[in-house]
C-alpha positions in Angstrom: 99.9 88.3 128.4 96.4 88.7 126.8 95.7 91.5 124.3 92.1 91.8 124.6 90.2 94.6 125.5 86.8 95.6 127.2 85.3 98.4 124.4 85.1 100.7 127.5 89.0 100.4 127.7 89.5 101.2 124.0 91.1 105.1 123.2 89.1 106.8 121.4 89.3 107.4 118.3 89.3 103.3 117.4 88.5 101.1 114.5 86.6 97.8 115.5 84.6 95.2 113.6 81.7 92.7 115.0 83.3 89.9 113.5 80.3 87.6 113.7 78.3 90.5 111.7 81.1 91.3 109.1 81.0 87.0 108.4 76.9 87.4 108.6 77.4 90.1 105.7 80.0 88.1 103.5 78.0 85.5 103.8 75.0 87.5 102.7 76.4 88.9 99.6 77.5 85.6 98.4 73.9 84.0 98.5 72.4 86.9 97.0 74.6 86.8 94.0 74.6 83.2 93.4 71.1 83.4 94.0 70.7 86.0 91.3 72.9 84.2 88.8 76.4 86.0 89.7 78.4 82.8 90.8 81.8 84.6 91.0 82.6 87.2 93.1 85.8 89.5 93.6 85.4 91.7 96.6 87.9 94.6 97.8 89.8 94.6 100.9 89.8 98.6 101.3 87.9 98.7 103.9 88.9 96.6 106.4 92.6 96.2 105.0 93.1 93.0 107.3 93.9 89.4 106.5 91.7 88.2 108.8 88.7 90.3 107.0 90.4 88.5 103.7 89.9 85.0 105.1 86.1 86.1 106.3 85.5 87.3 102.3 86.8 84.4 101.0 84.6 82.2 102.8 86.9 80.0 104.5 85.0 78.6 107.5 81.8 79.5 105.9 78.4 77.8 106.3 77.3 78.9 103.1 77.1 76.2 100.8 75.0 77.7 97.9 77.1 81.1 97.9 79.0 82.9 94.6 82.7 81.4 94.6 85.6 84.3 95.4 87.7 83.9 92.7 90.3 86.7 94.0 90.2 90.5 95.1 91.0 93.6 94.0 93.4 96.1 96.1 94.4 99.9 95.9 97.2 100.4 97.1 100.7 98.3 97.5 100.3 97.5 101.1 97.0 95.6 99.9 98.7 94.0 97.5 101.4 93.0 99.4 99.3 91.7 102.1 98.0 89.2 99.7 100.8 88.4 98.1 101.5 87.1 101.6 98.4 85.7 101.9 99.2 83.2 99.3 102.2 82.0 101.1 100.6 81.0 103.6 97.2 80.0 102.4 96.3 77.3 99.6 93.4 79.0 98.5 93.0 80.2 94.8 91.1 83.6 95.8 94.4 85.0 97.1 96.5 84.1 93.6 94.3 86.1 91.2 94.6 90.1 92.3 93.8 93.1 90.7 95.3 96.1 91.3 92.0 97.8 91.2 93.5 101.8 90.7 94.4 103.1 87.0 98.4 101.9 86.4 100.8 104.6 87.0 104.5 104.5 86.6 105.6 104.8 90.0 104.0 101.5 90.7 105.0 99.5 87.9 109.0 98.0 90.0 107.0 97.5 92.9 104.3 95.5 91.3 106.9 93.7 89.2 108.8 92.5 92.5 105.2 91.7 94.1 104.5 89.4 90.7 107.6 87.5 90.8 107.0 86.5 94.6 103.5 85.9 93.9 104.8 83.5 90.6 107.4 82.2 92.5 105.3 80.7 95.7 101.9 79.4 93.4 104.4 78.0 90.6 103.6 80.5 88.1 99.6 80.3 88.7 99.0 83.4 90.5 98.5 86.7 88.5 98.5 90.1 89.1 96.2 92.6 87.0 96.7 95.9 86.4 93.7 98.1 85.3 94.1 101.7 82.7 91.8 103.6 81.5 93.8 105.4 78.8 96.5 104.6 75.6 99.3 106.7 77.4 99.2 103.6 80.3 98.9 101.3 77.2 102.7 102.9 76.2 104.5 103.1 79.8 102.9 99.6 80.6 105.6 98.1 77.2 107.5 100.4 77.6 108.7 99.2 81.5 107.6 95.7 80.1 110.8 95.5 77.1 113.1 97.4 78.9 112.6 94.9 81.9 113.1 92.1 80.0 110.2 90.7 80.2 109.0 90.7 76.6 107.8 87.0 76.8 105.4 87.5 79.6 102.3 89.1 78.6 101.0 91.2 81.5 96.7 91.1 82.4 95.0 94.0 81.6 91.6 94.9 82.4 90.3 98.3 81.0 88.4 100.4 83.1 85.5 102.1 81.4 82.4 104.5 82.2 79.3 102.9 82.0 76.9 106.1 83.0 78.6 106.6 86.4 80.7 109.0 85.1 83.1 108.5 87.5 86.0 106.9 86.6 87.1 105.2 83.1 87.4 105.5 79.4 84.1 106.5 77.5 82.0 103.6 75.8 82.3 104.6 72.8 85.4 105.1 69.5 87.9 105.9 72.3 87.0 103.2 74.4 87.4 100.7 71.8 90.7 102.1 70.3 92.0 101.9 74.0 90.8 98.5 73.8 92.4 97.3 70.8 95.7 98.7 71.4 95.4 96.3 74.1 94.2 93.5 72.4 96.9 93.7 69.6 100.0 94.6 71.9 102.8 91.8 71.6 103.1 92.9 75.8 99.7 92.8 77.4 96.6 90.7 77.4 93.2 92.2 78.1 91.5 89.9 81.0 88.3 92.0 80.8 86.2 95.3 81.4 86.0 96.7 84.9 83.8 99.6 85.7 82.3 101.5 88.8 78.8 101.8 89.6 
């Protein structure tokens, strides 16, 4: 039994996507940044929330030759990360073992994205990562906090810090609280800072 639809047969309301345009666009962005000296690119799934838009972003079947590389993608909720977690069981590319969990760390989050790190461990032989981003010293404490208690004091967790950058949007200031936030990072015996992520 066929699932497709005409668009006139569609309920209303519905969320479609012109495949061959949302490719055309992927494709697009990746030329334009390696063309402007950007040769690694992380997008967010978001939007579409599918792993068929994943696959598109990552440029598998792409003609683009001379396009910015997908080195992984960043997520916001667990659902997204989840879905490529499972992405990387089933996939051998590298984009889908290098996430970031792209929403300030709270402590809710932290079992769920500890089981989601073990599987993702577990099926690329300890190569894939999870990242979790903060944006303040109080995630800095709950992050080793749930780290020693866990366990899991020999495994330094990636960190990037988020920080404002004129935006003022989201993220720690760039300034003496930014750094201190930093370097409690940089000299804790549980985390490792991967890098800065801001919004623009």
């Amino acid at each position: 039994m066929s699932l497709r639809k005409r668009l006139n047969d569609l309920e209303t309301p519905a969320f479609f996507i012109n495949r061959h345009i949302f490719r055309q666009n992927c494709e697009i962005v990746r030329t334009a940044a390696h063309a402007n000296g950007i040769y690694q690119l992380r997008p967010h799934v978001k939007t579409h929330k599918t792993k068929e838009g994943c696959l598109i972003q990552a440029g598998i079947g792409s003609y683009v030759s001379d396009g910015a590389k997908v080195i992984g993608f960043v997520v916001s909720t667990k659902p997204e990360l989840a879905m490529i977690v499972d992405m990387a069981f089933h996939h051998e590319c590298k984009s889908f073992r290098d996430i970031l969990y792209g929403i300030p760390i709270c402590k809710s989050k932290l079992s769920a994205i500890l089981r989601l790190k073990n599987e993702l461990s577990s099926v690329t032989n300890n190569e894939g990562v999870i990242h979790v981003l903060v944006d303040n010293s109080h995630q800095v404490d709950f992050l080793e906090e749930f780290i020693i208690s866990s366990s899991l004091a020999d495994i330094k967790w990636s960190v990037y810090l988020k920080i404002d950058t004129g935006y003022h949007r989201a993220g720690v200031t760039c300034d003496s609280q930014g750094v201190s936030v930093a370097m409690k990072i940089i000299n804790s015996s549980c985390l490792t800072l991967k890098g800065l992520y801001s919004h623009w």
